[in-house]
KETI-426962 format. One record per residue (C-alpha): residue number from 1; residue in three letters; x, y, z. Coordinates in Angstrom, 1 decimal, padded with zeros to 4 digits. Layout:
<rs>
     i    aa       px       py       pz
   NUM   ALA        X        Y        Z
...
</rs>
This chain:
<rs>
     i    aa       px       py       pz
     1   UNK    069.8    099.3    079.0
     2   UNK    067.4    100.1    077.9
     3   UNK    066.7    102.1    080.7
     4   UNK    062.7    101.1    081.9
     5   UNK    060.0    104.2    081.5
     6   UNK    059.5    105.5    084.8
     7   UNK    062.9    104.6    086.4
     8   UNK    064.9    107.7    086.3
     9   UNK    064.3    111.2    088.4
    10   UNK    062.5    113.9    086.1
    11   UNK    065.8    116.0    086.3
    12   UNK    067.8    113.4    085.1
    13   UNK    065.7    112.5    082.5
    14   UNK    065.4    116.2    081.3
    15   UNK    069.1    116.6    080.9
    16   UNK    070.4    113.5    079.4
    17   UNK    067.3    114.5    076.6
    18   UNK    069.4    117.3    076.4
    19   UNK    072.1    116.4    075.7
    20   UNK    071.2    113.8    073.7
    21   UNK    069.1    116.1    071.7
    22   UNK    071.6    118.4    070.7
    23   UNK    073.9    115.5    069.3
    24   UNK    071.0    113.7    068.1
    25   UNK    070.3    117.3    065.7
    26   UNK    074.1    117.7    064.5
    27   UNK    073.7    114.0    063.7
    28   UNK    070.5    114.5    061.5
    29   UNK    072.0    117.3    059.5
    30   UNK    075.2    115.6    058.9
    31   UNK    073.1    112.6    057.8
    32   UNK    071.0    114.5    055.1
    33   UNK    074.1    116.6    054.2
    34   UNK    076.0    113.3    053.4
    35   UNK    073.1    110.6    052.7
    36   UNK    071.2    112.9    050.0
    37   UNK    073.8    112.5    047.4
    38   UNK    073.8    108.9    048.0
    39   UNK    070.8    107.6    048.7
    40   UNK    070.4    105.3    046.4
    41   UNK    073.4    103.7    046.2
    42   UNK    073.3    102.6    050.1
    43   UNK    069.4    102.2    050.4
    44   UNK    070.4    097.7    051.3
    45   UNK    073.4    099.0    053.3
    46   UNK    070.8    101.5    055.6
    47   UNK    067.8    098.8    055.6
    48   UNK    069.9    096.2    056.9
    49   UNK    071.8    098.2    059.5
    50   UNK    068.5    099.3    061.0
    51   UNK    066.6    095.8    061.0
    52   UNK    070.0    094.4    062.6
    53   UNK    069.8    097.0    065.6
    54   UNK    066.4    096.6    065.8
    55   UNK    066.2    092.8    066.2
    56   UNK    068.9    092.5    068.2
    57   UNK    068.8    095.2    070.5
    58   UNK    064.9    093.7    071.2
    59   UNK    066.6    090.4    072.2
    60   UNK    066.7    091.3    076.0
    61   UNK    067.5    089.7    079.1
    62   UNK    066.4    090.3    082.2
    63   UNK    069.4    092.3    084.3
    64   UNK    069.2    095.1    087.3
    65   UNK    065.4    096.2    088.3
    66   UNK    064.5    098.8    086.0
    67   UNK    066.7    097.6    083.0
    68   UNK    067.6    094.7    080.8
    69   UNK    070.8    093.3    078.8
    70   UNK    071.0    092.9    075.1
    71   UNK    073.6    093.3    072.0
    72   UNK    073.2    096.7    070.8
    73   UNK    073.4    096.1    067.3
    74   UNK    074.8    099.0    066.2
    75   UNK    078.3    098.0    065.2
    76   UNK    077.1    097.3    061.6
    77   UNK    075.8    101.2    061.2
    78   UNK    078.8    102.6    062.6
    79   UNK    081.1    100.9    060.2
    80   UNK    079.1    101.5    057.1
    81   UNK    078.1    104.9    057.6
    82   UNK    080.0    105.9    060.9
    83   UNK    078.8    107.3    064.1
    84   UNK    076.4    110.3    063.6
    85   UNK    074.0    107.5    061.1
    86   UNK    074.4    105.3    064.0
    87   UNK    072.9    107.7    066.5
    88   UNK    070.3    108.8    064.1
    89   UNK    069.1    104.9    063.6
    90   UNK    069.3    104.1    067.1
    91   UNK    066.6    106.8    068.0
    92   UNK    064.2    105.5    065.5
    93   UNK    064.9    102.5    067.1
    94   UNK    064.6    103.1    070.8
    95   UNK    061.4    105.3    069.5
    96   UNK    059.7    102.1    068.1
    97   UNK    060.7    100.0    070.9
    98   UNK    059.2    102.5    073.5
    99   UNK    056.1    102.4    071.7
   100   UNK    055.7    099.2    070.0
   101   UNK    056.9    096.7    072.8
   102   UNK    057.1    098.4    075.8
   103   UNK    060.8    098.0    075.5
   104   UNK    062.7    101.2    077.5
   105   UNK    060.6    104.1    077.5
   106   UNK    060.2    107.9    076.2
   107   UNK    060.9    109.5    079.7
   108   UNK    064.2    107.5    079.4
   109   UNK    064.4    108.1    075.4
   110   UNK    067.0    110.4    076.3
   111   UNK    069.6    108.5    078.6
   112   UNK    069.3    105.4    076.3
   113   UNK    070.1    107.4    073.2
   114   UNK    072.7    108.0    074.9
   115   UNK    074.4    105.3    076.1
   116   UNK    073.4    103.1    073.5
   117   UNK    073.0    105.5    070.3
   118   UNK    076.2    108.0    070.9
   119   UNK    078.4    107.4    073.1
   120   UNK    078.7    103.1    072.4
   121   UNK    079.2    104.0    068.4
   122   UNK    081.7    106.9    068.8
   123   UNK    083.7    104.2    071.0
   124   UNK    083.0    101.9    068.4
   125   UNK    084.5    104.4    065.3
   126   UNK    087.6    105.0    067.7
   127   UNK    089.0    101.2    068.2
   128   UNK    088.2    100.8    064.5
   129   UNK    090.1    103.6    063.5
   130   UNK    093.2    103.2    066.1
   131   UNK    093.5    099.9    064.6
   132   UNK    093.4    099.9    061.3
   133   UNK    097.3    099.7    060.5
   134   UNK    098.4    096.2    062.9
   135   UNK    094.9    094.6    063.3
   136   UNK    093.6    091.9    059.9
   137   UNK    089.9    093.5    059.6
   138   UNK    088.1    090.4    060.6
   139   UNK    089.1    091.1    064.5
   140   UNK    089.1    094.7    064.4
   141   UNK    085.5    094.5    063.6
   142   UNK    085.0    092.1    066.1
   143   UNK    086.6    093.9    068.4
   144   UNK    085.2    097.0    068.1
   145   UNK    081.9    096.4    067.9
   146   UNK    082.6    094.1    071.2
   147   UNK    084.1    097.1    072.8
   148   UNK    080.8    099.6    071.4
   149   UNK    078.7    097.4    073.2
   150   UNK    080.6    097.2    076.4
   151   UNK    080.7    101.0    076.9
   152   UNK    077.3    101.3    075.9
   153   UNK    077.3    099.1    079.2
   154   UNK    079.1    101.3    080.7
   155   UNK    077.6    104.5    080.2
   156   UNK    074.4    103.0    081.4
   157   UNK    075.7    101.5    084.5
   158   UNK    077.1    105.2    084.6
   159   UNK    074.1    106.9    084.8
   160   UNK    071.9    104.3    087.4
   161   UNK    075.3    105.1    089.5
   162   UNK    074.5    109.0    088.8
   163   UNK    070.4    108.4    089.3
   164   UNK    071.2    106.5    092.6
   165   UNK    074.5    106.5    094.5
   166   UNK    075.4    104.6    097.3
   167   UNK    074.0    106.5    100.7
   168   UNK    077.7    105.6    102.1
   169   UNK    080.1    106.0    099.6
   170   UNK    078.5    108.1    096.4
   171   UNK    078.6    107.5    092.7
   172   UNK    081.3    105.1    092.4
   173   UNK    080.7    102.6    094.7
   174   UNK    077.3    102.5    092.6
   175   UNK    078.7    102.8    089.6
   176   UNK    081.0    099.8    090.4
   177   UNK    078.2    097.8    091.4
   178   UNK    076.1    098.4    088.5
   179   UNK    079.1    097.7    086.2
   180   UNK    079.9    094.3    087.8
   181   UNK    076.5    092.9    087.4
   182   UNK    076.0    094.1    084.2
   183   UNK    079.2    092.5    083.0
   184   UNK    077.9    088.8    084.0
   185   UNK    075.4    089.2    081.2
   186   UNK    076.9    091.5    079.2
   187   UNK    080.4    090.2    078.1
   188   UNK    079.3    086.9    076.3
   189   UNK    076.7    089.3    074.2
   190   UNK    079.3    091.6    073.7
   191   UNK    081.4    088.8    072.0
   192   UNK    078.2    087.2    070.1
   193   UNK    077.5    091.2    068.9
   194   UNK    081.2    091.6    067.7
   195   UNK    080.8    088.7    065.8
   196   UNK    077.6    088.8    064.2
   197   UNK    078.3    092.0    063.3
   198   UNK    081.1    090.5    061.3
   199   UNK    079.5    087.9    059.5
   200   UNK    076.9    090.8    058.3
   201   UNK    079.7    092.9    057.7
   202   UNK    081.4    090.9    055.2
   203   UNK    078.9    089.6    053.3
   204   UNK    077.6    093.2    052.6
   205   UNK    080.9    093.9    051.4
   206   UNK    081.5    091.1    049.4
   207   UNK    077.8    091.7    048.1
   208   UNK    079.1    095.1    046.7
   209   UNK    082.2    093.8    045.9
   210   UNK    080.3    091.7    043.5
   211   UNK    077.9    094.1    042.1
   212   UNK    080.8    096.3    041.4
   213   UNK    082.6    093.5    039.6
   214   UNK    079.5    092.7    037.3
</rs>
């Protein structure tokens, strides 16, 4: 993740733009139904949640032929504005990438939308929400945005399982294998991703916290 232009069988490609089509058009409309009344008011929360996801989803590492590990950056989106925003940024995102710096590609546009744009923030808006009554703030964020990234890992390591199972014992055993050496890469960024996230998190709310009070 991202997933390399090229890697993935036409068919696959085709439906995972599918699907993330259809969620990526629910997530638009419920954008401009919700971000049209407000526009101004979160204009410095949008443009710093998009240059975070940008930056450091670009940061990538080299991982599995036909891929690459990075934080996904998208925790800070998904807490502000919640999951279909996130989904929404993260395609402009993985659009520019494809086409800018050759980072993941637009056959793959789809399956990295995704795993990295859907199904990573809607994990993300359920730990933060299923902890909000025993967890201080500080760690749920953390946390969460950890966890988002991890099953954006996941998902990903998912779908190369799906793209190419083992000849001997199918989808799993692939899956598994993907998943493992993903995770040698993947859990320290996690962590660092949690935690930046944080640190960007609170100072945009203390930031409005302040404007408010002045």
């Amino acid at each position: 993740m991202h997933i390399s232009e090229g890697y993935l069988p036409v068919s696959h490609c085709l439906g995972w733009t599918a699907v993330s089509g259809l969620s990526l058009l629910g997530s638009w409309k419920w954008t401009r139904t919700r971000l049209d009344l407000e526009i101004e008011r979160v204009k410095l929360g949008l443009a710093a949640a998009g240059a975070f996801a940008f930056l450091l989803s670009a940061l990538k590492l080299p991982s599995l032929t036909g891929s690459c590990s990075h934080p996904t950056g998208l925790g800070l989106a998904t807490l502000l504005y919640g999951p279909g925003v996130a989904t929404v940024l993260s395609f402009l995102v993985l659009l520019f990438q494809a086409l800018l710096l050759a980072h993941g590609g637009l056959s793959t546009l789809g399956a990295n939308l995704f795993s990295m744009g859907i199904f990573g923030p809607w994990v993300l808006f359920a730990v933060i929400r299923l902890t909000r009554s025993w967890l201080p703030l500080s760690i749920r964020v953390v946390l969460a945005a950890a966890l988002g990234d991890l099953a954006t890992y996941a998902c990903t390591a998912f779908q190369l399982g799906l793209a190419f199972p083992d000849p001997h014992w199918g989808l799993m055993a692939s899956f598994k294998k993907f998943l493992l050496i993903f995770a040698l890469t993947q859990v320290p960024l996690a962590l660092s991703d949690g935690w930046l996230t944080w640190l960007v998190y609170s100072r945009l709310q203390k930031r409005g916290d302040d404007e408010t009070a002045d």
